[in-house]
C-alpha positions in Angstrom: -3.2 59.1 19.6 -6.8 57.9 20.7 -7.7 60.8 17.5 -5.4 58.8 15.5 -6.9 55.5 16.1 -10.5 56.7 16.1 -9.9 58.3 12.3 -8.0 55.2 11.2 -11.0 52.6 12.4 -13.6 55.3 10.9 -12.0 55.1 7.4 -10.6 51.8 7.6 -14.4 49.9 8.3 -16.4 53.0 6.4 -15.0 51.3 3.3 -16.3 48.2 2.0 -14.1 45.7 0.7 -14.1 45.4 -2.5 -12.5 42.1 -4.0 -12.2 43.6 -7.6 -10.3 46.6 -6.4 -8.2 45.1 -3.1 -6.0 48.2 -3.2 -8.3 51.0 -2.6 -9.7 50.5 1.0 -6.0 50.9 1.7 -5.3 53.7 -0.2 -8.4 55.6 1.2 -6.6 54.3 4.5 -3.2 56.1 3.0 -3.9 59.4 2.2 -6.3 59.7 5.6 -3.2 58.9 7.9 -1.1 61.5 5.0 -3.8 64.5 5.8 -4.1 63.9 9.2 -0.3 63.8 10.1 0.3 66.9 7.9 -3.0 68.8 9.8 -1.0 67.6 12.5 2.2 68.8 11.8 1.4 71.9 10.9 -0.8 72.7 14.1 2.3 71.9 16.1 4.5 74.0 13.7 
């Protein structure tokens, strides 16, 4: 879980806000939890 937290607080503050598009620091934030759950998954698998 300390992975988990570490790669959500890299791409959650590597992405500057941006007040014209609001919705795409948590997109970015999105698909990093999707590819790391499904790397994660799959290792386990």
């Amino acid at each position: 879980m300390t992975a988990l937290k570490n790669i959500y607080q890299n791409g959650h503050f590597s992405t500057p806000p941006c007040q014209e598009c609001p919705f795409s620091a948590q997109t970015i934030n999105t698909v990093i939890w999707f590819v790391f759950f499904m790397i994660y998954f799959l290792k386990r698998a």
